[in-house]
C-alpha positions in Angstrom: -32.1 -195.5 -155.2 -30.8 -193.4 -152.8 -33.5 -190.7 -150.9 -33.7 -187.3 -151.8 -31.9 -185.3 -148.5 -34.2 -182.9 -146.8 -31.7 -180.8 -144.9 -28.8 -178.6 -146.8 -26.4 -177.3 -145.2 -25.1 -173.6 -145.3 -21.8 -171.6 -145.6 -21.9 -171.9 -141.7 -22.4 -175.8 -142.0 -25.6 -175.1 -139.8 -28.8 -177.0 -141.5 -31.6 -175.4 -142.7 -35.2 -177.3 -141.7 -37.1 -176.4 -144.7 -40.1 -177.4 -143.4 -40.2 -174.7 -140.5 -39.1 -172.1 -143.1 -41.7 -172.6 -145.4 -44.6 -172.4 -142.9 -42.6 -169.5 -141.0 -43.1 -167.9 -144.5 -46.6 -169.1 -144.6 -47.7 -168.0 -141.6 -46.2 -164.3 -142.3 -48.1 -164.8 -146.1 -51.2 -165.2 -144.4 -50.7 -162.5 -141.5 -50.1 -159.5 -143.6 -52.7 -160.9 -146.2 -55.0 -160.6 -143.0 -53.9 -157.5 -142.1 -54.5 -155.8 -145.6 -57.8 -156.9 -145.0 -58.3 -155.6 -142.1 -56.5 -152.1 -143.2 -59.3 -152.4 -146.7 -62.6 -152.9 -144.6 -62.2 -150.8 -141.7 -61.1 -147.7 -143.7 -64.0 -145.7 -142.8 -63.0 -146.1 -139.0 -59.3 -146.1 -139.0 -59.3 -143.4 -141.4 -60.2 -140.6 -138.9 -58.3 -142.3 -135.9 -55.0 -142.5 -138.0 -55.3 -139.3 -138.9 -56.0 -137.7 -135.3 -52.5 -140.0 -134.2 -50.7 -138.0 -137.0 -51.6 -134.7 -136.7 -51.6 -135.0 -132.7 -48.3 -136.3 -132.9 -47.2 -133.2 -135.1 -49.3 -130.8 -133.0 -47.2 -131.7 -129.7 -44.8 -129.6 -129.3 -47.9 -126.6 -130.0 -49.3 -128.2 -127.1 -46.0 -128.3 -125.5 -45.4 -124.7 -125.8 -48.8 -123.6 -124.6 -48.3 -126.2 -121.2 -45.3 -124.0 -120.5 -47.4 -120.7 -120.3 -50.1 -122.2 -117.9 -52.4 -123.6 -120.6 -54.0 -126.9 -118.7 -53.8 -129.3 -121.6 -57.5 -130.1 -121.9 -57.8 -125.8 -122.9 -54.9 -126.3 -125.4 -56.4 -129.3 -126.8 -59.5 -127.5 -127.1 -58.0 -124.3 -129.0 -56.0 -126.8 -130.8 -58.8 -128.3 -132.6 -60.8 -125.2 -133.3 -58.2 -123.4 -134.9 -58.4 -127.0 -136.9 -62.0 -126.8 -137.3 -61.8 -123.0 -138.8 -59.0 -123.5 -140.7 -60.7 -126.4 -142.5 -64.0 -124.4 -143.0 -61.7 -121.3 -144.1 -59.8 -123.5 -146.5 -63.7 -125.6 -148.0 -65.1 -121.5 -148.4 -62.5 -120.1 -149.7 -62.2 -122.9 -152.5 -66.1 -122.9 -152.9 -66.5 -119.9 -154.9 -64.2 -121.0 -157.9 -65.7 -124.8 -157.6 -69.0 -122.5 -157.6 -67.9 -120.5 -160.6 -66.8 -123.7 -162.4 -70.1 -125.8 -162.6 -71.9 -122.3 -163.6 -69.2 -122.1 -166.2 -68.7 -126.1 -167.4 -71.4 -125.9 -170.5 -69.5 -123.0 -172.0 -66.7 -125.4 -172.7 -68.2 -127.3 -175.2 -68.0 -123.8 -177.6 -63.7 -123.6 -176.6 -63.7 -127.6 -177.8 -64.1 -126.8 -181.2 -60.4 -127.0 -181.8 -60.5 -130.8 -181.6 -63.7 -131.2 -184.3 -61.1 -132.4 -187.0 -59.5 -135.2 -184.7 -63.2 -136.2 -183.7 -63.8 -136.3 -187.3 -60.7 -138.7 -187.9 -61.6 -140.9 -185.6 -65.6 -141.4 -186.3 -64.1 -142.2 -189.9 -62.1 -144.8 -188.1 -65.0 -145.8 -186.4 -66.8 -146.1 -189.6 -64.4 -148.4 -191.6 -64.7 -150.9 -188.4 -68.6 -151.0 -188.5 -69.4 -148.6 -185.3 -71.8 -145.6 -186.2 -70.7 -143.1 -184.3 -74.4 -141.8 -184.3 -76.1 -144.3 -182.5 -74.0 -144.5 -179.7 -74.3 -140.7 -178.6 -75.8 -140.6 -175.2 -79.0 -138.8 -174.5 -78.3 -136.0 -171.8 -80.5 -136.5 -168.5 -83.2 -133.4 -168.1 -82.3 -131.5 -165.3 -84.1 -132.5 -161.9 -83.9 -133.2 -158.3 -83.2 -136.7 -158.3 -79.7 -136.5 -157.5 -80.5 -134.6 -154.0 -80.6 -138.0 -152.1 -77.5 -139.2 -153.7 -75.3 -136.3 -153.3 -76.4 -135.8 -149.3 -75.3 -139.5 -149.1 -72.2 -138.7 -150.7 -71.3 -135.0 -148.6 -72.2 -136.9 -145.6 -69.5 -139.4 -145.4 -66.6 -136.7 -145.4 -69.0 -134.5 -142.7 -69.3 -137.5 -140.2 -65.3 -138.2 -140.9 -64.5 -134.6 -140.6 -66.2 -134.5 -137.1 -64.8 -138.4 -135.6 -61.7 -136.8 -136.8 -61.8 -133.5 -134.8 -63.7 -135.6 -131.6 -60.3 -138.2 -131.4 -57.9 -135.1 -132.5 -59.3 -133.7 -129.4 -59.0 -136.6 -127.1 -55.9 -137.7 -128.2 -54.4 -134.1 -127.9 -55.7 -134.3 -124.1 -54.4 -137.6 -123.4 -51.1 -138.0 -125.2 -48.5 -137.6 -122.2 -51.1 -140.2 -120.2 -50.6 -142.6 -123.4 -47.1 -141.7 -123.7 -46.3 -142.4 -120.0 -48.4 -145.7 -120.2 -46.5 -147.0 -123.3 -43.1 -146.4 -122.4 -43.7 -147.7 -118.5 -45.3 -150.9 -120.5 -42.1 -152.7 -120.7 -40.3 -153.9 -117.8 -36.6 -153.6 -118.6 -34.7 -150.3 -118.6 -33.1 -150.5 -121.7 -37.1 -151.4 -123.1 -38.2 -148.4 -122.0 -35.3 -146.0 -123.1 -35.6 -147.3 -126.5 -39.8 -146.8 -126.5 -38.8 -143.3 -125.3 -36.8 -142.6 -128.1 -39.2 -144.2 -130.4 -41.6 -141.8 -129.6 -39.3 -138.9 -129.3 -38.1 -139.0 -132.9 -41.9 -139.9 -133.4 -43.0 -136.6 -132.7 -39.2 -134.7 -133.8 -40.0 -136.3 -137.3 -43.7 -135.6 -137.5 -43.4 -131.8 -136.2 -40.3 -131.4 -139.0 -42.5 -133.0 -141.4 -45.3 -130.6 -141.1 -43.3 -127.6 -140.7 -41.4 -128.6 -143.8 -44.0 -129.7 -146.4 -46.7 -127.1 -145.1 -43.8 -124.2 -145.7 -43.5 -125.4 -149.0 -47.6 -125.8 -149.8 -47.7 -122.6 -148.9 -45.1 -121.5 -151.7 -47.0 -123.7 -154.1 -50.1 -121.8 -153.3 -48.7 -118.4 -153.5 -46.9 -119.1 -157.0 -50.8 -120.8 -158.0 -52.3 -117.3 -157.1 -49.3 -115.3 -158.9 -50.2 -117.7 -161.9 -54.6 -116.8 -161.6 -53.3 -113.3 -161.3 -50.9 -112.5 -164.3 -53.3 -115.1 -166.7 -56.2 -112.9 -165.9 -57.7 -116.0 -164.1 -60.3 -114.9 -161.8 -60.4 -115.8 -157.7 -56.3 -116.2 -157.3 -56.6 -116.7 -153.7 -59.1 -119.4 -153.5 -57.4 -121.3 -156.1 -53.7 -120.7 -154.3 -55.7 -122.1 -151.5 -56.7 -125.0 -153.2 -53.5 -125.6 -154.7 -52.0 -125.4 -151.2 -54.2 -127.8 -150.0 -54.1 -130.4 -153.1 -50.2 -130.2 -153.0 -50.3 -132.1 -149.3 -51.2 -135.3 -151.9 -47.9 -136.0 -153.1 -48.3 -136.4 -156.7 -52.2 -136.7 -157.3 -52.9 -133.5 -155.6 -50.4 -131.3 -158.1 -51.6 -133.3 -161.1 -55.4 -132.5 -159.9 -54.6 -128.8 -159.4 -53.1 -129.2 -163.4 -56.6 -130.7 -164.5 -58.9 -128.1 -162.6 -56.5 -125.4 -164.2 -56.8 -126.4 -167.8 -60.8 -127.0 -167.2 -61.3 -123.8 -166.2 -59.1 -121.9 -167.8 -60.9 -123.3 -171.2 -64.3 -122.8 -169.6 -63.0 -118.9 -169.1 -60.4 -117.7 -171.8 -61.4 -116.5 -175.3 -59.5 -118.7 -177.0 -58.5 -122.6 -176.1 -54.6 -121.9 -175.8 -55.0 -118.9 -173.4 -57.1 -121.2 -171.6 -54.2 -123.8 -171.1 -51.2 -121.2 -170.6 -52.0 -121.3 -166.5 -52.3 -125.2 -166.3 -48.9 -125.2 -168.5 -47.1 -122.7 -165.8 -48.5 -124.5 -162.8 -47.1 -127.8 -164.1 -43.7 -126.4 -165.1 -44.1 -124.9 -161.2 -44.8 -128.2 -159.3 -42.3 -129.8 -161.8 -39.4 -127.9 -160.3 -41.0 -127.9 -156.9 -41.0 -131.4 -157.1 -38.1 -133.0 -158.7 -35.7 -130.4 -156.8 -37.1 -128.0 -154.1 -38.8 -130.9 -152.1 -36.5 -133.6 -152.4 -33.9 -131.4 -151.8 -35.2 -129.9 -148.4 -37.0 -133.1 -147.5 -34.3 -135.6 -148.4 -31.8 -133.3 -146.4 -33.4 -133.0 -142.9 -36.1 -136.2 -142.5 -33.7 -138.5 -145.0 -36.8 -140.2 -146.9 -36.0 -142.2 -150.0 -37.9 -141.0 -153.1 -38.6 -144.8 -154.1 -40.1 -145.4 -150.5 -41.8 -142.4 -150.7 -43.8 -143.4 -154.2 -43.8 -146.7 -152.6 -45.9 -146.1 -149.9 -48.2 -143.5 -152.1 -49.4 -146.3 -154.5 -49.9 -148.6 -151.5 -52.0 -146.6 -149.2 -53.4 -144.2 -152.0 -54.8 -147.8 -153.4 -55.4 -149.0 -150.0 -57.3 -146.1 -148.4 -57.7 -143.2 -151.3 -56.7 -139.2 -151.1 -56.5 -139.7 -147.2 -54.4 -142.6 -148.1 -51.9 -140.6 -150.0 -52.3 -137.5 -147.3 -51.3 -140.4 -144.5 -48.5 -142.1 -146.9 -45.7 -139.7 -146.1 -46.0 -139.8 -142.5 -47.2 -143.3 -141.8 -43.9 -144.0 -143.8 -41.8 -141.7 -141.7 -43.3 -144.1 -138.4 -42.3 -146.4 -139.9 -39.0 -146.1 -141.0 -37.9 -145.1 -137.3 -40.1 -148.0 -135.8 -37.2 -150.5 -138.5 -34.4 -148.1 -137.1 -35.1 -149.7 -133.6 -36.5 -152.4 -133.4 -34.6 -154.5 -136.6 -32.4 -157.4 -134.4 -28.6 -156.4 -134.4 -26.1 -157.9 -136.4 -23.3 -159.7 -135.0 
């Protein structure tokens, strides 16, 4: 019986050792299996220090500009993060009074559901004919009471201590960034090492900045066409919900879809009848519908060359990974990493 060979041979008549292969694949299996991990558990920490990277890496050439009129770095830094830190407050009051207005609003909506009493009807029947009484399974509404105070100050403060690691590293990293920069690039010992960590981090911060100018143009669009919308529907607070649309619409795709949801909510909670309710949800999806199949990928696709499959790619994975600031970080973290492949994938011969 003649043995089974363990080496094959390619077009290049070089032979493959299987063995190695396997655990060179094994070994990479288990690393990013590891690194996933380590991504999943440490959220809470790297959260806030990935974002201050990102948005200090935009905010450069800001910082940049204000070196080149006599602003010492640590002052820029400093005004840097507070018009952060206001224009974060600005954005959480300015979308508080229609959250406000909604929760005094919400047990009105039961009166606007009415509409749907002959489809709840045809489906308790169905119910019926399998065995289910509908009746019995109706939940008894809590009586109203303080009990959820502890809860919801456990929840609000969660965000609150991010909010403020966030601005603390923002700050620091702002301050030190041409330290860091210097210090990374002078790392490597060969000339031709450095250059290429140079450019790394030049089109780093080149992509970033054109990033942010980009998509925060076009939020701001979004947001003014959202307030247009509250305005002609007779939709009370236009600006704070163009605010919140603006600010949603930095999620790709589950911050628009959100913005739909709170617009039919509370356009049913506030309009006489149900279909004048959902007349600003239906214009504000037919808006972000042409923002986003055409405006965005359009301009986007044209200056930063993203791919629209990477781009819903790296959503699902960090939105599952890390959340809303998962799918905040997705378009940037892929942007880093598209030009860290550029330059550092081995050359073909």
């Amino acid at each position: 019986m003649r043995p089974i060979p363990t080496v094959v041979v390619d077009e290049d008549s070089r032979p493959i050792d299987w063995q190695r292969l396997i655990t060179t694949y094994s070994q990479l299996t288990v690393a990013l299996i590891a690194a996933g991990a380590f991504l999943y558990f440490a959220r809470e920490l790297l959260i806030p220090i990935v974002t201050a990277f990102v948005v200090g890496v935009m905010v450069t050439p800001i910082a940049k500009r204000l070196q080149e009129y006599k602003v010492p770095r640590v002052a820029s830094a400093a005004l840097i993060v507070l018009c952060t830190a206001l224009l974060i407050g600005l954005v959480v009051a300015l979308i508080a009074s229609p959250v406000t207005e909604l929760g005094g609003k919400l047990p009105q909506i039961g009166e606007k559901l009415h509409a749907f009493d002959g489809v709840m009807d045809f489906i308790h029947r169905i119910e019926r004919s399998l065995g289910v009484n509908p009746d019995e399974a109706k939940p008894t509404l809590p009586m109203p009471g303080i009990d959820w105070a502890p809860t919801a100050i456990g929840y609000v403060s969660v965000p609150l201590t991010g909010v403020l690691y966030f601005l603390v590293v923002l700050l620091l990293f702002i301050s030190w960034w041409p330290d860091l920069r210097r210090g990374l690039v002078m790392f490597f010992a060969s000339r031709d090492s450095r250059l290429t960590a140079l450019r790394i981090l030049n089109e780093m911060e080149q992509g970033l900045a054109a990033y942010l100018l980009t998509v925060t143009c076009i939020n701001l669009c979004v947001g003014v066409a959202a307030a247009v919308i509250c305005w002609g529907t007779g939709l009370p607070f236009p600006i704070g919900f163009g605010v919140l649309a603006a600010t949603l619409n930095f999620i790709p795709i589950l911050g628009p879809m959100l913005m739909v949801v709170v617009f039919a909510v509370f356009g049913a909670v506030t309009m006489p009848t149900l279909g004048l309710g959902l007349l600003p949800a239906a214009l504000f999806l037919l808006t972000v519908f042409v923002e986003g199949q055409f405006i965005t990928p359009a301009i986007i696709g044209r200056r930063l060359e993203i791919n629209s499959l990477a781009v819903l790619l790296s959503l699902l994975f960090w939105g599952w990974l890390w959340g809303p600031m998962g799918a905040f970080l997705s378009s940037p973290l892929l942007i880093v990493g598209l030009i860290l492949v550029e330059h550092l994938k081995p050359e073909s011969e």
